[in-house]
Backbone as CSV, one residue per row, in Angstrom:
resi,resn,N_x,N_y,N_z,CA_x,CA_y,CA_z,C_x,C_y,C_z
1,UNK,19.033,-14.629,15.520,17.947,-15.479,15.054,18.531,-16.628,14.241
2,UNK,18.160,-17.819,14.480,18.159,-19.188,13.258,18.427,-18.726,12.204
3,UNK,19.485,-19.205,11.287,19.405,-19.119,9.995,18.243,-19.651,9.014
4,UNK,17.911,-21.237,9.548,16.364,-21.541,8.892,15.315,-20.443,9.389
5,UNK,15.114,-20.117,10.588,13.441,-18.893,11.172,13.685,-18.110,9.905
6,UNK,15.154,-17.268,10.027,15.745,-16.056,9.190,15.073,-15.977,7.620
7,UNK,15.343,-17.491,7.213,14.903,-17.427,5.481,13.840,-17.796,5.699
8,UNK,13.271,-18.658,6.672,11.381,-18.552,6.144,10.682,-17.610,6.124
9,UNK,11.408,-16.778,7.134,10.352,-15.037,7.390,11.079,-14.478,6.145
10,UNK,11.528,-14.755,5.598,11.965,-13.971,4.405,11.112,-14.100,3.425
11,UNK,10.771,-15.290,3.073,10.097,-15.910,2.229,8.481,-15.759,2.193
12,UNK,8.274,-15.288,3.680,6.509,-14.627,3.990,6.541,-13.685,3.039
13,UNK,5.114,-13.481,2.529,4.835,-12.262,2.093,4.058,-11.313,2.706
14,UNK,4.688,-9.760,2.626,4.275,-8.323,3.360,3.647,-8.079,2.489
15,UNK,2.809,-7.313,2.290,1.642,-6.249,1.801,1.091,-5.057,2.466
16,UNK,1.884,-3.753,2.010,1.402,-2.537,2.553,0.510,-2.161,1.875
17,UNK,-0.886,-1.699,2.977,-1.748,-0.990,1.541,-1.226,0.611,2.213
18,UNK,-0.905,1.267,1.213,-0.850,2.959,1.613,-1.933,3.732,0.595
19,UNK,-3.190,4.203,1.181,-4.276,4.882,0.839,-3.465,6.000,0.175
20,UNK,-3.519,6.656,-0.989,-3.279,8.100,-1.306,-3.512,8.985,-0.162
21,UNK,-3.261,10.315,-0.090,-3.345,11.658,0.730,-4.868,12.298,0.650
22,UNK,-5.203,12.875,0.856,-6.285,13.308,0.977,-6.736,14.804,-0.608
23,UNK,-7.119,14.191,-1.232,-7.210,15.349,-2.531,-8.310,16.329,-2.906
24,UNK,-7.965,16.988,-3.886,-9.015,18.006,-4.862,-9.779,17.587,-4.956
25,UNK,-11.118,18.122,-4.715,-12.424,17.881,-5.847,-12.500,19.400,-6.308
26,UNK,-11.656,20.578,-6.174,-11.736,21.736,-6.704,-11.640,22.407,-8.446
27,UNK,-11.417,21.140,-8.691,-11.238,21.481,-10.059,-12.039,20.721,-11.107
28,UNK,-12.016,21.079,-11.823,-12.960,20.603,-13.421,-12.436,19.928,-13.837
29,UNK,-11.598,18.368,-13.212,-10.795,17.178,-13.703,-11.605,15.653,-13.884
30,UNK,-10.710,15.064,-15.052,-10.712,13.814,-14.533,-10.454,13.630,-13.600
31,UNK,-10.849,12.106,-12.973,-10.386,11.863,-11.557,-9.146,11.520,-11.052
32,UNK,-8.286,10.655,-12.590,-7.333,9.878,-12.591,-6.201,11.694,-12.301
33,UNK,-6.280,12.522,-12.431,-6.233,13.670,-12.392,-6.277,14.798,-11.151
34,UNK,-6.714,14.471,-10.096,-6.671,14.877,-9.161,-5.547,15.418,-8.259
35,UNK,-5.168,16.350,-8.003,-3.919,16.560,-7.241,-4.274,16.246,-5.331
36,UNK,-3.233,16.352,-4.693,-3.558,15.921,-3.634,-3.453,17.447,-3.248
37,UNK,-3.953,17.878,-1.866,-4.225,18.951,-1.253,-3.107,19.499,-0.345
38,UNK,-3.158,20.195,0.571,-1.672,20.830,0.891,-1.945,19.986,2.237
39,UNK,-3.197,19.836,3.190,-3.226,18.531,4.262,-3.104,17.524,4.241
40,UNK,-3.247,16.804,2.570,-3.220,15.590,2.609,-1.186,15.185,2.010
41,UNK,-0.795,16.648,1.665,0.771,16.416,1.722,1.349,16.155,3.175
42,UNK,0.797,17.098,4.026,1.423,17.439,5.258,1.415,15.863,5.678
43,UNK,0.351,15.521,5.655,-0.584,13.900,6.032,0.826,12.977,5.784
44,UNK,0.477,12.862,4.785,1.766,11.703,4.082,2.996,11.666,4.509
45,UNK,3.580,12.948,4.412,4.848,13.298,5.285,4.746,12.862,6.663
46,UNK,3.845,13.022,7.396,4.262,12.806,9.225,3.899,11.759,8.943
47,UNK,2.651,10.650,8.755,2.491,9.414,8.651,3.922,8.662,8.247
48,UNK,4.623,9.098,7.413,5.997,8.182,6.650,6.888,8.214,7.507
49,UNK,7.234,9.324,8.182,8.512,9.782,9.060,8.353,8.909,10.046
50,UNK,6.657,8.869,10.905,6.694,8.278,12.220,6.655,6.812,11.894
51,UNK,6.735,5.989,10.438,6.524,5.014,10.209,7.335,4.676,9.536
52,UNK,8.507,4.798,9.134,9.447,4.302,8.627,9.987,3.101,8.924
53,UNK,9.756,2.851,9.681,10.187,0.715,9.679,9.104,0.226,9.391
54,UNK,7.973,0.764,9.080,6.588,-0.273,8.038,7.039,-0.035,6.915
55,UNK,7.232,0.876,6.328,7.795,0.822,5.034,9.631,0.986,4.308
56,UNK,10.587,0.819,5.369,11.791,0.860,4.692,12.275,-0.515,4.209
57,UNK,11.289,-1.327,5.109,11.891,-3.063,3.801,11.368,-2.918,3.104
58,UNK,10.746,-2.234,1.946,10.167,-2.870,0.822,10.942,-2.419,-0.455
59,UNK,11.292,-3.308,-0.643,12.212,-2.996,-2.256,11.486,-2.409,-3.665
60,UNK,10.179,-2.219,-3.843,9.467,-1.847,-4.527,8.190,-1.265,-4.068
61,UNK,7.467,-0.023,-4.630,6.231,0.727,-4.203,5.554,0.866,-5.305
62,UNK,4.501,0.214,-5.594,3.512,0.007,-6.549,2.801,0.775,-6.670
63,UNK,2.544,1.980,-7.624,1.386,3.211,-7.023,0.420,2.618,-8.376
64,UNK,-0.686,3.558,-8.263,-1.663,3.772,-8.948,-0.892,5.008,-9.510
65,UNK,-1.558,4.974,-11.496,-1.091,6.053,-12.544,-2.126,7.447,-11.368
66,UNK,-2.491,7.237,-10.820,-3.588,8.476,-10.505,-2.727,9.588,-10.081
67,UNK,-2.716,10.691,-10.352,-1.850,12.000,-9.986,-1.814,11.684,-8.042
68,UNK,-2.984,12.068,-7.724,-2.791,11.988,-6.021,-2.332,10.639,-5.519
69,UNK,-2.267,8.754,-5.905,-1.508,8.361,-5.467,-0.233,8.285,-6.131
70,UNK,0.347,8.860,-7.229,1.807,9.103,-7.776,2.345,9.969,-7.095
71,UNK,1.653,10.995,-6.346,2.555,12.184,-5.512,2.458,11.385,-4.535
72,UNK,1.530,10.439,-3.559,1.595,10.021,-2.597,3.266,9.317,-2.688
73,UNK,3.005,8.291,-3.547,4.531,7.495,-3.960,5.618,8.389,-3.390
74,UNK,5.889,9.537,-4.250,6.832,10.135,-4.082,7.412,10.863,-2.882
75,UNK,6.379,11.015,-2.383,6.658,11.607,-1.069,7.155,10.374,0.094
76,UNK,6.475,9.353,0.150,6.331,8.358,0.651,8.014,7.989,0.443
77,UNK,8.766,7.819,-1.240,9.971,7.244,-0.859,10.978,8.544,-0.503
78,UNK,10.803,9.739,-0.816,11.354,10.726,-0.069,11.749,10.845,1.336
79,UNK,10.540,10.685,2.042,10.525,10.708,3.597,11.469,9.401,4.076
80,UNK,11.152,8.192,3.233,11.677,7.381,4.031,12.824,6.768,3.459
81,UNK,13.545,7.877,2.461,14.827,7.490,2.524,14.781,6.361,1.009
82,UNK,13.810,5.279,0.486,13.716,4.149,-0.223,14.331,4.501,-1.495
83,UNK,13.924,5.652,-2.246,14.397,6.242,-3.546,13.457,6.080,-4.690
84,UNK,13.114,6.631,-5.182,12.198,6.888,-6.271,12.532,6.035,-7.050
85,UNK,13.391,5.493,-7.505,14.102,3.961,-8.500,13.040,3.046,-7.421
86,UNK,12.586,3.150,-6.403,11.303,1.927,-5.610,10.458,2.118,-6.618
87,UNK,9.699,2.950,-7.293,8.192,3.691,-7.546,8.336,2.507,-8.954
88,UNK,6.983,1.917,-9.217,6.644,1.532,-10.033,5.160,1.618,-10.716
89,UNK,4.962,2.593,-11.531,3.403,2.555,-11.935,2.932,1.470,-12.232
90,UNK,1.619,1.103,-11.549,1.177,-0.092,-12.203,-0.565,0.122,-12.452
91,UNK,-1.170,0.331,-13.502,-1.958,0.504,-14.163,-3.046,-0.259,-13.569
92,UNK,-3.166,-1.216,-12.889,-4.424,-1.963,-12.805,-4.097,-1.754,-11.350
93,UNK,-3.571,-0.900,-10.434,-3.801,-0.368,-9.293,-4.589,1.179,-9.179
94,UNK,-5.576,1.429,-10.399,-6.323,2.322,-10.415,-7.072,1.853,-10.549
95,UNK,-7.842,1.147,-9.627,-9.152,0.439,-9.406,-9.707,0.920,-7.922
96,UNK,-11.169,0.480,-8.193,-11.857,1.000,-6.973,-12.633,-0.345,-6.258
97,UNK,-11.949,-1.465,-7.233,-12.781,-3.019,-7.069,-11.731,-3.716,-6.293
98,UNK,-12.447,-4.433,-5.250,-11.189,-5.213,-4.187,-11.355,-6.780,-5.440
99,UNK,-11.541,-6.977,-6.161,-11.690,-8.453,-7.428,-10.730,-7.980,-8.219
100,UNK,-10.161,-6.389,-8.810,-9.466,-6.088,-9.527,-7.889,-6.106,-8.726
101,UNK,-7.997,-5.136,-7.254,-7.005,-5.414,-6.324,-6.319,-6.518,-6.370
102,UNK,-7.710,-7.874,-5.891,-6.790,-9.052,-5.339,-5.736,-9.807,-6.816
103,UNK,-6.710,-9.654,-7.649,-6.173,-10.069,-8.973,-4.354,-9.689,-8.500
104,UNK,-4.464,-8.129,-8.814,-3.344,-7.329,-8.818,-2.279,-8.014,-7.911
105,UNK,-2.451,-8.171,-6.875,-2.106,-9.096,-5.732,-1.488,-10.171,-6.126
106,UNK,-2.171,-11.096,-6.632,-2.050,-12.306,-6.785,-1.087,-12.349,-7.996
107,UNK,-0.692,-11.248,-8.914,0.300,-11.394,-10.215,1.692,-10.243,-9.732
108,UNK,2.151,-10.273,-8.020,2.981,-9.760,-7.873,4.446,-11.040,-7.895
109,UNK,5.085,-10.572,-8.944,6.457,-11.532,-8.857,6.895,-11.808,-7.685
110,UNK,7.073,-13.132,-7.446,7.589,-13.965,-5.877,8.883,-13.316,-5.755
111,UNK,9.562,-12.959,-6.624,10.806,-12.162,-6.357,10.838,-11.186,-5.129
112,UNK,9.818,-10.498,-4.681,9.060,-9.288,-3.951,8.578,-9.947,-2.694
113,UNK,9.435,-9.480,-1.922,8.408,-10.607,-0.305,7.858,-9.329,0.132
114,UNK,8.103,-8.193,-0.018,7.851,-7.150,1.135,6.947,-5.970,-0.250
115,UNK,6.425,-5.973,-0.194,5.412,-5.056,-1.248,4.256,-4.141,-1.081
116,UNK,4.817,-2.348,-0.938,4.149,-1.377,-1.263,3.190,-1.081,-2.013
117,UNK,1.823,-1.002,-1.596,0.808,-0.654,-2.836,0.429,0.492,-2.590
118,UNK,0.343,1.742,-3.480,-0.196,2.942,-2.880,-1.882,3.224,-3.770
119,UNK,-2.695,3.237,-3.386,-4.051,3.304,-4.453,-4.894,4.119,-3.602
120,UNK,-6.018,2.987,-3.952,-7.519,3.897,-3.821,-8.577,2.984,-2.875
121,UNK,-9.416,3.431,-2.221,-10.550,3.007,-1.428,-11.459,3.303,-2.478
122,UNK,-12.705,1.954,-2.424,-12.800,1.456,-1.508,-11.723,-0.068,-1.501
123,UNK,-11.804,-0.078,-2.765,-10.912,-1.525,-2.986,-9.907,-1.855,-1.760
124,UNK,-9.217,-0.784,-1.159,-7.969,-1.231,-0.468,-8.873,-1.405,1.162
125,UNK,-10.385,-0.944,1.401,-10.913,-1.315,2.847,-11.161,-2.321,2.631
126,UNK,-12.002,-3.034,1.040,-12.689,-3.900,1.188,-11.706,-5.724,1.158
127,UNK,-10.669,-5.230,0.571,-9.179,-6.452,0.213,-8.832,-6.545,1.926
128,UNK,-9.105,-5.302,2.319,-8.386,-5.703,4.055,-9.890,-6.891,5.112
129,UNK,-11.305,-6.331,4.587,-11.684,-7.242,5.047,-11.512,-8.109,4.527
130,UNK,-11.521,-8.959,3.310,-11.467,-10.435,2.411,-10.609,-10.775,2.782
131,UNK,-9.285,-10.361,3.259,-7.820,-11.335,3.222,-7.194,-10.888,4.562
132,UNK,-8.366,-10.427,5.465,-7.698,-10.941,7.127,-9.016,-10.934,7.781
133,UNK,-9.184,-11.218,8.878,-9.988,-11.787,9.416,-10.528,-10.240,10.487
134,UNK,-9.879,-9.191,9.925,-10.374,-8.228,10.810,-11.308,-7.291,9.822
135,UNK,-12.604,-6.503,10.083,-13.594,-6.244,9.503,-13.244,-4.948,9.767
136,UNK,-13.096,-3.200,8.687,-13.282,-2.098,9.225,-14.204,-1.300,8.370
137,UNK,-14.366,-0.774,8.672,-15.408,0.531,8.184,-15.037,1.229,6.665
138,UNK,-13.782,1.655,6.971,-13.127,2.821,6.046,-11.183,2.893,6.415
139,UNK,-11.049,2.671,5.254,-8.953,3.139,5.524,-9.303,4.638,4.863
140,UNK,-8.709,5.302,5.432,-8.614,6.841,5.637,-7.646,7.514,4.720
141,UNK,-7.618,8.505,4.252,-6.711,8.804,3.506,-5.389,8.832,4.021
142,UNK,-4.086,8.460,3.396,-2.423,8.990,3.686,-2.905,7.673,5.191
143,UNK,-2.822,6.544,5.337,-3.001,5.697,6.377,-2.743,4.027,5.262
144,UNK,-2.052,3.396,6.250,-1.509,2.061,5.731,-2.173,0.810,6.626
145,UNK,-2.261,-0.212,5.822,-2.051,-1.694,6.424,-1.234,-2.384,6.017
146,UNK,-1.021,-3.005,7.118,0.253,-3.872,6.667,-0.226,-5.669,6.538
147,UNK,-0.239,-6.342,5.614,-0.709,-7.921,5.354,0.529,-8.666,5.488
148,UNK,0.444,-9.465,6.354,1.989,-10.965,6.798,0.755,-11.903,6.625
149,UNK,1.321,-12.481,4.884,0.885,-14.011,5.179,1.762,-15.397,5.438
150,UNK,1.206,-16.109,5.083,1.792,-17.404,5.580,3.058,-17.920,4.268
151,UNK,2.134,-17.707,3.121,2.487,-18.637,1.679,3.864,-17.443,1.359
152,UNK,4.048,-18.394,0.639,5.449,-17.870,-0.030,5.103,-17.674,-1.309
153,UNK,4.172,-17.923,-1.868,4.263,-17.381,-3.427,2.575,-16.520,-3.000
154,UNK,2.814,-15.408,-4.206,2.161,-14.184,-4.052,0.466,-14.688,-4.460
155,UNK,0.552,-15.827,-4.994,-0.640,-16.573,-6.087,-1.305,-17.421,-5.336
156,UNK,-0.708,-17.584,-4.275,-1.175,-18.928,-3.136,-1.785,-17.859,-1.881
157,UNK,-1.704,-16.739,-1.882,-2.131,-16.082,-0.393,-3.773,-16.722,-0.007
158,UNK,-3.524,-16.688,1.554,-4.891,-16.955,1.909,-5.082,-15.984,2.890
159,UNK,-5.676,-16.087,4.013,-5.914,-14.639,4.989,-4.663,-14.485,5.856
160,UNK,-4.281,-13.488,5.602,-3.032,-12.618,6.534,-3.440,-12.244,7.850
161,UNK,-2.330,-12.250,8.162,-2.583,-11.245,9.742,-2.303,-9.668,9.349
162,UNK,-2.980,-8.893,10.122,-3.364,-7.429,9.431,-2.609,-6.510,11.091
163,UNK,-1.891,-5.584,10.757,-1.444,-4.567,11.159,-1.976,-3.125,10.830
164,UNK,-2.595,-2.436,11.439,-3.076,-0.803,10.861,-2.645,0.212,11.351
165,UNK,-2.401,1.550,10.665,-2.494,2.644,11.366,-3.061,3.153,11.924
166,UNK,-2.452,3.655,13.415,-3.383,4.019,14.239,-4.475,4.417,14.085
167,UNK,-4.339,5.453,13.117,-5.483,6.290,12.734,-6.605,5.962,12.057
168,UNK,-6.576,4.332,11.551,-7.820,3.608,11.027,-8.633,3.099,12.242
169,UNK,-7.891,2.637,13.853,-8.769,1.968,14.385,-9.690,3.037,14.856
């Protein structure tokens, strides 16, 4: 490939959304509190393995403090090799608002072209309709999208082209 193609696609920005695993409501918890379930482990694991080139460029994985997407994280850089030194809690990715999301979005350091978010629905269905042009129902638990936009800085995005897991269409 071109050395100029080479650094402009470098310079695009990726956006994975990775939904948490599928969790507890069995217990008498907060929510932020929730553990994930023994299907929604299994989940995460085969989803990562069979998908490991959606997520082995990304130099950083942004989870939500929430117990079920922090185990998601972990499993997630386990399977695919990335290393837990990826995992970064980030506090205002425990939202359920796609206005709090995009915010979140929009204050990721340009340093980061390729960027893991692991959270919560509905915020992460409703950010996939606002910032691509494809409309869905529901992102499913332990299931990803992938966002390629145009802009090079994280503050300038406008609508991406959207990639999904199978298992959303």
């Amino acid at each position: 490939m071109n050395g100029l193609l080479t650094d402009y696609l470098l310079e695009m920005k990726t956006l994975v959304l990775f939904r948490h695993g599928k969790s507890s409501w069995d217990h008498p918890l907060d929510d932020i509190d929730r553990p994930l379930i023994l299907k929604g482990i299994k989940r995460i694991i085969n989803v990562s393995i069979k998908n490991k080139n959606i997520f082995n460029k990304s130099k950083i994985i942004m989870t939500s403090p929430a117990n079920r997407a922090v185990h998601t994280a972990f499993i997630l850089a386990r399977e695919t090799n990335l290393g837990y030194d990826r995992i970064l809690i980030n506090e205002s990715l425990y939202t359920f608002s796609s206005r709090s999301l995009e915010s979140a979005i929009r204050s990721i350091s340009d340093k980061f072209d390729y960027v893991i978010f692991v959270g919560h629905n509905p915020a992460f269905t409703e950010i996939i309709n606002k910032l691509t042009n494809l409309k869905i129902d529901n992102m499913r638990t332990a299931s990803w999208a992938k966002i390629i936009f145009n802009e090079k800085k994280w503050s300038d995005i406008s609508v991406g082209r959207v990639k999904l897991c199978e298992s959303i269409k």
